[in-house]
N, C-alpha and C positions, 0 to 999 in steps of 0.2 A: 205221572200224568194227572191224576188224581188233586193232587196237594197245589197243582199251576190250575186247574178249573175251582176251585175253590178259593185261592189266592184272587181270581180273575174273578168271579164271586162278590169276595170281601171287596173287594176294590172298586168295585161298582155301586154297591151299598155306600161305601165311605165317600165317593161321587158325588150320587145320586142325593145324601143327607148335606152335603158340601154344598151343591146349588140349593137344594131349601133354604139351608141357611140364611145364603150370601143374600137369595132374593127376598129374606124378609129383614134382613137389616138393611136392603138396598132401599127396601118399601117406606121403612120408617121415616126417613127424611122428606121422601114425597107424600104423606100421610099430616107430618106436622103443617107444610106446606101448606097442602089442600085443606086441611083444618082451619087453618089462621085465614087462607084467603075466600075458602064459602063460609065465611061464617061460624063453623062446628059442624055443618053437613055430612063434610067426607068424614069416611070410615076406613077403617085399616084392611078391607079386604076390597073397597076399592082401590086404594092405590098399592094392593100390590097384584091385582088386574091390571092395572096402567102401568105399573112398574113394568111387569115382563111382557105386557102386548106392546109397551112402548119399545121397550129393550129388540125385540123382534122387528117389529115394523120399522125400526131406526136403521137394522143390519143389513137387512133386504132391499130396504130403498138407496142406502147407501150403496152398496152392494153391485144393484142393477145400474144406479144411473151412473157409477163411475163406468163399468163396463159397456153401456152402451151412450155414453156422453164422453168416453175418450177419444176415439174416433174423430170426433167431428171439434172438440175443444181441447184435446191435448193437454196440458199441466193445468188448465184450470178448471177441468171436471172432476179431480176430491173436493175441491174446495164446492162446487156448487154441487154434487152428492152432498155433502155435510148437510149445506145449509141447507137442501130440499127433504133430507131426514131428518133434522130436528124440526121443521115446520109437521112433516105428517107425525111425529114424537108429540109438539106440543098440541097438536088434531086430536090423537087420541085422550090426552089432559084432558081436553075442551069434551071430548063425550064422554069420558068416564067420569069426569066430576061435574058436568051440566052446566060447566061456566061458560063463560064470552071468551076471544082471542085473549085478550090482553089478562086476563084473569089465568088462565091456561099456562102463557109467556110468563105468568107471574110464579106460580106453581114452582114453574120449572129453575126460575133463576133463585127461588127463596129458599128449595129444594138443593141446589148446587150450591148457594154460600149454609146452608145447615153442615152439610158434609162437611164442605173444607172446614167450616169453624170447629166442629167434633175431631176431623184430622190434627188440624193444628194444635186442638188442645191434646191429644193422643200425644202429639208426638212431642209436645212441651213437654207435659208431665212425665215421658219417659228420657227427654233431655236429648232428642235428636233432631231439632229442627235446628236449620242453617242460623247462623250469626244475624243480627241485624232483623230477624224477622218481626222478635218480643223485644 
């Protein structure tokens, strides 16, 4: 019994350093982001506040309004959970980096083509991306 609470343990530790991780290289791309669009203002420990408060607030509102917007909209309440949690997602941009909407909107879409351009080059140079893409 011993060696399974210890196991149970290790496994939470390897977890627990598993999301540090993931959420500080999830932070970097919204960091370059909010960099490039305030100017040099943002810092890397604001966005990786926005990172996971955005991450949070994006779950929960999605979350809630498919759950109580099915009811009354049927198949077309994920689609408008989505879009009503990435507005309170790009909300929180807009107060964690002190910008305007459309600044905020920007953040977040210069933030999503940073990734994919990092992914794609990932998986170029490891030779697993589909035909036709390069």
């Amino acid at each position: 019994m011993f060696g399974l609470a210890v196991l149970g343990l290790v496994g939470l530790v390897v977890l627990i350093v598993g999301l540090v991780v993931a959420w500080i290289i999830a932070s970097i791309p919204v960091y370059f982001a909010a960099k490039l669009i305030t100017s040099g203002k943002a810092g890397l420990g604001q966005a990786m506040v926005a990172t996971l408060l955005g991450t949070v607030v994006y779950a929960i509102v999605s979350f809630l309004f498919g759950v109580l917007l099915s009811p009354m909209l049927g198949s077309a309440a994920p689609a408008i959970a989505t879009f009503a949690a990435f507005l309170v997602w790009v909300l929180v941009y807009k107060t964690s980096f002190s910008t305007r909407w459309l600044q905020a909107v920007g953040i977040a879409i210069l933030a999503s083509v940073i990734v994919y351009a990092f992914n794609a080059a990932i998986a170029y140079i490891l030779g697993t991306l589909p035909s036709g893409i390069f």
